[in-house]
N, C-alpha and C positions, 0 to 999 in steps of 0.2 A: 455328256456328263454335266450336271447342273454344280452349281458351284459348292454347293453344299458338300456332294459327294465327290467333287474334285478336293477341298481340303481335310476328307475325312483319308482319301489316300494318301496324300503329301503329308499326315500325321504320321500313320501307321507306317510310312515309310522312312521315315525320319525316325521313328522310335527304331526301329529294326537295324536300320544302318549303325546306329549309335548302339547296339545290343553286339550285333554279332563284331564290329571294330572291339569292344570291350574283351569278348571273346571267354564270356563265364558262363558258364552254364547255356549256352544258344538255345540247343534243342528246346528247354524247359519254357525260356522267359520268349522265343518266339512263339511256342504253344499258346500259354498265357495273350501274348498280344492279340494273336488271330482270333482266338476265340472272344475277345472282349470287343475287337472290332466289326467280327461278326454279328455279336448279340445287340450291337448299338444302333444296325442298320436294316433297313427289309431284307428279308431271308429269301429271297428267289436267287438263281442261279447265277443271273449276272452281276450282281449286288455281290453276291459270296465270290466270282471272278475278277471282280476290280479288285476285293482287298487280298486274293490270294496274288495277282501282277503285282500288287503295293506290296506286298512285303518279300518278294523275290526282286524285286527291282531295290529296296533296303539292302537286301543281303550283299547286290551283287556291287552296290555303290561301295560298300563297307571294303569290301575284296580286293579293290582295283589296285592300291599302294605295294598291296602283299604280293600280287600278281606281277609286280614287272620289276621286282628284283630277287634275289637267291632262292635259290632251290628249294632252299629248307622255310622259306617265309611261303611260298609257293602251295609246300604242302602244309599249311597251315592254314591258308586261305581257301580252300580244297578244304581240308576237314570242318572250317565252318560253314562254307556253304552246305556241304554236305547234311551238315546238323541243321543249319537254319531250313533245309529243305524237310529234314526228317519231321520238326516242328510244323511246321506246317499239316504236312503231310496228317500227324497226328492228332493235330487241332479238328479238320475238316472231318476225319472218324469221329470223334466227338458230337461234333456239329450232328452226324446223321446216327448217333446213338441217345442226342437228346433228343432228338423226332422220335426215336421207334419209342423214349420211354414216356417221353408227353404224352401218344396216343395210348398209348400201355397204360397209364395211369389215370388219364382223362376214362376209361372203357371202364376201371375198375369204380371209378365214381358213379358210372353210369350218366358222364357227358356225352351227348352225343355231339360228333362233329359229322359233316357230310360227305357223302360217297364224291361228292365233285372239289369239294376242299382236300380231299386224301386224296384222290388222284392228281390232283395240282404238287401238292407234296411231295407225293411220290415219282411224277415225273421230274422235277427238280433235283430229288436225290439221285436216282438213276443217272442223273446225268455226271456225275461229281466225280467219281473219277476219272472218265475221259475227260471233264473240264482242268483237274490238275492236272492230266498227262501233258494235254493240250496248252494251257498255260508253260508249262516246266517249258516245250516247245518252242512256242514263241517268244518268251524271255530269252532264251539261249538264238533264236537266228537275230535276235535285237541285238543283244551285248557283240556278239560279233568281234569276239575276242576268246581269253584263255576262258575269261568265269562263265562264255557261252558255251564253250568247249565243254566243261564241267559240268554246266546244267543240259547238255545234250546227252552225256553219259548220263547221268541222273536218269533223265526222261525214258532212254533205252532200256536200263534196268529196270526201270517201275515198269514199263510196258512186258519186258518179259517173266519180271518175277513179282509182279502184283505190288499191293499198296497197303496200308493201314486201311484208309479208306475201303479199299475193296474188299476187304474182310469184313468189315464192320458193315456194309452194305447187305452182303449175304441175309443177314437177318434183320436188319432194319426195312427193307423191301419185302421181304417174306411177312413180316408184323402190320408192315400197311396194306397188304393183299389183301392178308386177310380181315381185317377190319374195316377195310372197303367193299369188301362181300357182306360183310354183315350189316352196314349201313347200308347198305342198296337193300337188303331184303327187309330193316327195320323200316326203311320211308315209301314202302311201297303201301300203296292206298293210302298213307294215314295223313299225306299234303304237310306237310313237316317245312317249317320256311327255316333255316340254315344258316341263310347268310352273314348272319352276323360274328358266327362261328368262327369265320376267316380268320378276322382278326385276332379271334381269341387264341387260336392255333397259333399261328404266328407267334405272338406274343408269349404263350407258354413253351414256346420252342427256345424262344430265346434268355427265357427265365431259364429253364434247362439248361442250357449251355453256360451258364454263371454256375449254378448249383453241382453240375459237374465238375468247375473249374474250381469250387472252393471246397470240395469234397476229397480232391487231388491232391491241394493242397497239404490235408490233416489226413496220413495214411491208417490212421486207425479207424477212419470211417469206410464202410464196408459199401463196396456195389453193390453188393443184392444184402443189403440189411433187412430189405424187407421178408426177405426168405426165412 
């Protein structure tokens, strides 16, 4: 981890900690975080796993006071992790519902991006919710205490009853399928050089994920306005 992306966690982690100790609205304003720490960073898998660690590792700092006196502070500390998790959780759906509508809306321009930039994508996304499972995981054998206790339930129920994330995967992997078949058959013969695309992917993925996040904001603005 280069230093840059070591105090981009030690931020996000510190916002988080200071979020769910407040304890107003968690779910909401850790969404908010992950997703702006997301869109601030390269958008591959490990990049989106340091800051999903960084902000479980906030949550669980935040917890520790609550966690080792009365019962009833106990389960308060339990309901915001709980929340800070759900946050999360929901953030990183997002994350792979601005993928499906970048490309979705890059296609309807008639951008073309390339069969080997979409399959980069799409393996990445593919991998997101075993990376949260996986995360929730090893945050919980770290802490090694009660609030590991709690993110090991966490882990177990998202493993047996699914995720945000994994919903939202369904069709965002189904969207890059098939627009990877169709760029495989648009650059065949015609020597199509691509690679600059990369970046532009990226980059509009991560506009996306702002533009989701400020659409969220103001509930009279409609998901599918453009319907």
């Amino acid at each position: 981890m280069n230093t840059e992306t070591g105090n981009d966690a030690s931020s996000i982690e510190a916002e988080v900690c200071q979020t769910v100790e407040q304890g107003n609205d968690v779910q909401e304003k850790v969404r908010q975080l992950t997703l702006r720490a997301i869109s601030a960073r390269s958008l591959d898998i490990d990049s989106v796993r340091q800051t999903a660690g960084a902000v479980l590792r906030g949550a669980q700092a935040a917890v520790q006071n609550e966690l080792q006196h009365s019962s009833a502070q106990t389960d308060i500390a339990r309901e915001r992790l709980k929340q800070a998790v759900a946050g999360l959780d929901i953030a990183l759906a997002q994350f792979a519902e601005a993928a499906q509508l970048t490309v979705e809306e890059a296609a309807g321009r008639a951008q073309k991006y390339s069969s080997d930039d979409l399959k980069r994508a799409r393996s990445d996304l593919a991998k997101l919710e075993s990376m949260f499972v996986e995360t929730l995981q090893s945050s919980a054998l770290a802490a090694k205490n009660t609030a590991g206790e709690i993110l090991h339930d966490l882990a177990a129920h998202t493993r047996i009853h699914g995720s945000a994330i994994g919903a939202q995967l369904k069709d965002t992997l189904s969207v890059l399928t098939r627009h990877i078949g169709a760029a495989g058959h648009a650059q065949v013969g015609v020597g199509l050089h691509l690679a600059k695309n990369t970046s532009d992917l990226l980059r509009q993925i991560a506009a996306g994920v702002l533009t989701g996040l400020a659409e969220r904001a103001h509930p009279g603005h409609s998901k599918n306005k453009g319907e």
